[in-house]
C-alpha atoms as one frame of an Amber mdcrd trajectory, in Angstrom:
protein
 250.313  59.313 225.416 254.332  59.517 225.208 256.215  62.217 223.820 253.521
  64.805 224.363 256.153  67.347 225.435 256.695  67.645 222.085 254.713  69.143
 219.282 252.992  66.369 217.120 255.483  66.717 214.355 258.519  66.657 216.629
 257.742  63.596 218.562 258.430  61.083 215.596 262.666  62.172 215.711 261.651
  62.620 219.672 261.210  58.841 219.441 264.153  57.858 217.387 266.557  59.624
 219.399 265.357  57.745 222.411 266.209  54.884 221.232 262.728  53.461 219.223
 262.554  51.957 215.849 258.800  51.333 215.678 256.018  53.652 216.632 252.184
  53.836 216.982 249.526  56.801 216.642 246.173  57.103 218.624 244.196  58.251
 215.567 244.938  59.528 212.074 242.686  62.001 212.435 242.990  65.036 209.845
 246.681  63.919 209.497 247.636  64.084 205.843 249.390  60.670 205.217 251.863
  62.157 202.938 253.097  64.523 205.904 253.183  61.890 207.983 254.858  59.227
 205.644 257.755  62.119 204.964 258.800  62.414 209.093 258.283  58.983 209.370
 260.839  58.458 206.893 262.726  61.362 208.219 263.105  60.256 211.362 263.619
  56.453 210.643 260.231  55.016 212.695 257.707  52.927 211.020 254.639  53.130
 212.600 253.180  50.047 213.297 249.729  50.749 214.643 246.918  53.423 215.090
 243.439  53.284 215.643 240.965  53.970 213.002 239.012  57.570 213.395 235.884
  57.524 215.576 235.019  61.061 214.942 233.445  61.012 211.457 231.792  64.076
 209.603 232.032  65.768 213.158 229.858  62.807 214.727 231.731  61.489 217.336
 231.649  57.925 218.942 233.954  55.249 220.661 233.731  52.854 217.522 230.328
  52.807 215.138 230.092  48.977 214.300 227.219  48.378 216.545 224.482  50.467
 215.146 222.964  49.684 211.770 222.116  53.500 211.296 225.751  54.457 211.604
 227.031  51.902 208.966 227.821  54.487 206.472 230.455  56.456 209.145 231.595
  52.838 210.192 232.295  52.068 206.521 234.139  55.021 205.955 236.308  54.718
 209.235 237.119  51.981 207.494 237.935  52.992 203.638 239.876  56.339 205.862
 241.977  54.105 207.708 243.042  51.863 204.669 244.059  54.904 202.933 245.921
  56.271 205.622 248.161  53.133 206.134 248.712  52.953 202.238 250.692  55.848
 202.148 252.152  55.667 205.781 253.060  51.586 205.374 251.143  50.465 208.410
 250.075  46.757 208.401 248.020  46.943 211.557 244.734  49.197 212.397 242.338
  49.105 215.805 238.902  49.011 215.210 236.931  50.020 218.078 233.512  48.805
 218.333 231.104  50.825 220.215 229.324  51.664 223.227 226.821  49.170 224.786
 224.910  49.284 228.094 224.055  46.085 229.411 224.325  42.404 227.617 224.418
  42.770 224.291 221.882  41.418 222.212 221.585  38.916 219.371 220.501  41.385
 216.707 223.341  43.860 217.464 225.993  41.528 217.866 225.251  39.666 214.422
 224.848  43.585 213.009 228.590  43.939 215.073 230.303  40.614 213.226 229.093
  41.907 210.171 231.040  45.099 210.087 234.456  43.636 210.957 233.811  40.886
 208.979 232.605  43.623 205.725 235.878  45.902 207.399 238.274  42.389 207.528
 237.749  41.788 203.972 238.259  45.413 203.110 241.408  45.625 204.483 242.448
  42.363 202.840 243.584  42.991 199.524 245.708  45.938 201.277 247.341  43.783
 203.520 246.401  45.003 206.562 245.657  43.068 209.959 242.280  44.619 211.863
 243.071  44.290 215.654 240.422  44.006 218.312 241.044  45.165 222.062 238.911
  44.520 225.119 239.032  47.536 227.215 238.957  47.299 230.931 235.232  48.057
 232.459 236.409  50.237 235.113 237.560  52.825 232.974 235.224  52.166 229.899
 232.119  50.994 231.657 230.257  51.178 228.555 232.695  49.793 225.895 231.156
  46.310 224.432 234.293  44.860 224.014 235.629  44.083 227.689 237.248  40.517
 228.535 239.831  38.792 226.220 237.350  35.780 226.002 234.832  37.674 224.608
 237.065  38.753 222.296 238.387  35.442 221.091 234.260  34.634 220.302 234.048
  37.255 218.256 237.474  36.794 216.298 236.117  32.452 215.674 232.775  34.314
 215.229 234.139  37.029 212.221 236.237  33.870 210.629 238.651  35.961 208.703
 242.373  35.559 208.835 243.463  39.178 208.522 242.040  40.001 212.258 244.571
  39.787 215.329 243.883  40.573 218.832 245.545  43.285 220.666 246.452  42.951
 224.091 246.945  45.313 226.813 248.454  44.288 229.887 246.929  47.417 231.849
 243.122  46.783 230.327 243.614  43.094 231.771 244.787  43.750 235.023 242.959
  47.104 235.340 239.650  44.480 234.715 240.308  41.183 236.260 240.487  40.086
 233.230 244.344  38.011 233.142 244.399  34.353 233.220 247.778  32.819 232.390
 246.211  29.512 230.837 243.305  31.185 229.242 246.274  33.900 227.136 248.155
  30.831 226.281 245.757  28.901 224.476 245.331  31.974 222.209 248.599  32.970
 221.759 248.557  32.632 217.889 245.387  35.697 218.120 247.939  37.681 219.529
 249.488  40.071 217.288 250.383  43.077 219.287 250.935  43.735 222.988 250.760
  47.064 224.841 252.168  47.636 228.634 251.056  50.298 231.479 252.024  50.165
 234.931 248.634  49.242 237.447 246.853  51.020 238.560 247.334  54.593 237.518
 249.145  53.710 233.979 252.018  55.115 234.113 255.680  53.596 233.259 255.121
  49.407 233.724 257.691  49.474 236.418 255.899  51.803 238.407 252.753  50.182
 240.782 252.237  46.479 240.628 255.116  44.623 239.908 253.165  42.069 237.809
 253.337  43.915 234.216 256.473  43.016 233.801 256.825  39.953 234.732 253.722
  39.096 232.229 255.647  40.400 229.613 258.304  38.073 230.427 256.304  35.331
 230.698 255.007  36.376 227.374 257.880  36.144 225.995 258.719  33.044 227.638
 255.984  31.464 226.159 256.716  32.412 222.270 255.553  35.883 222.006 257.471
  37.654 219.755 256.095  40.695 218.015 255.778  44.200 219.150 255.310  45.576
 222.533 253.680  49.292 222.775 254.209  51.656 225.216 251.185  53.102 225.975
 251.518  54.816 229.024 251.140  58.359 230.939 255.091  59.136 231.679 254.861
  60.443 235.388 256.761  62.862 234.863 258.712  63.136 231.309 258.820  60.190
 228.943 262.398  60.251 228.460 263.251  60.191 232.133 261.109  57.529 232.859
 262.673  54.794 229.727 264.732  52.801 232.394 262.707  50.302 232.508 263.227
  49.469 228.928 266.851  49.592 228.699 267.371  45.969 229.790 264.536  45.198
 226.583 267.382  46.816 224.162 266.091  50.540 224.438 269.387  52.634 223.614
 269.123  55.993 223.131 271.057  57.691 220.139 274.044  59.860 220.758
């Protein structure tokens, strides 16, 4: 979503020059890891996160783990992904679920815990973290995966260390979905935060002033691994870093 002024291969030094160390991509895609490894190194960045493809063998989808008939693309999301991080370093990978109309099931649910259990154990010996994300209902009225406490049942439900639970300030406010008490008892699930200003998602310092002070509390309350940026700049991403500044943003000169 940031540094889209730039072509793809630019935006990697676009981000170190701003001022950021760490970095995270949507979706591999066709991206050849080694390419990507080099201007990684290049520019200095690690990249700490993307999502794993949900376009396979031109069928596309918003995550395949629901539908027993699709195991075979969700598998190889999966054995993609872990391939991609090997030779780009990244610990952490998205998995998004699927599409769902109404309440889900028991058939398809146990058929969803199965694949991120199967995809949690794949990504095990590599050393890499699968992260879950409810997305807000407003803007993904069909994604399954909506409120954090429906994500904490399924992360007790798959029972494997290796899977973390990414939250995004925007999806829970966007949804209804924050509850102060509620995201501190689950703290420890939380291995990776993301921040948009409410409602329209761009810079967190731009519509409600609550995003920020979340992320303070956050903090407050022992959070203390990565916070990503994924917003739509409203006008240029580097004119609208202020808000970060006081967070140690410094751009290079």
């Amino acid at each position: 979503m940031m540094f889209t002024e730039y072509a793809f291969w630019d935006r990697f030094n676009a981000c170190a020059k701003a001022g950021f160390r760490n970095v995270e991509l949507q979706f591999h895609g066709d991206f050849s890891g080694v390419d990507v490894a080099a201007v990684l190194k290049g520019s200095g960045c690690t990249l700490v996160l993307f999502n794993a493809n949900v376009v396979i063998d031109s069928v596309a989808g918003f995550g395949f783990a629901l539908e027993p008939e699709k195991q075979f693309l969700f598998q190889k999301s999966i054995e993609d992904a872990a391939a991609f991080a090997g030779m780009v370093g990244c610990k952490k990978i998205h998995v998004l679920s699927g599409e769902y109309e109404g309440v889900i099931d028991k058939k398809t649910y146990e058929v969803w815990v199965h694949n991120m259990k199967w995809a949690a154990q794949f990504f095990r010996p590599h050393e890499i973290m699968l992260m879950i994300e409810p997305l807000n209902g407003v803007d993904r009225p069909h994604y399954v995966l909506k409120t954090l406490r429906q994500a904490y049942k399924l992360l007790r439900d798959i029972d494997e260390e290796n899977v973390g639970l990414q939250l995004d300030l925007y999806h829970a406010a966007k949804g209804g979905d924050w509850d102060a008490v509620f995201v501190s008892s689950i703290l420890p699930y939380i291995q990776h935060i993301q921040i948009a200003g409410v409602p329209a998602r761009n810079e967190p310092d731009r519509g409600s002033p609550d995003t920020l002070s979340k992320l303070e509390w956050l903090f407050s309350v022992g959070y203390n691994s990565y916070i990503g940026c994924e917003y739509m700049p409203y006008q240029n991403t580097i004119g609208g870093l202020g808000w970060a500044v006081p967070y140690g943003l410094k751009a290079k000169t």
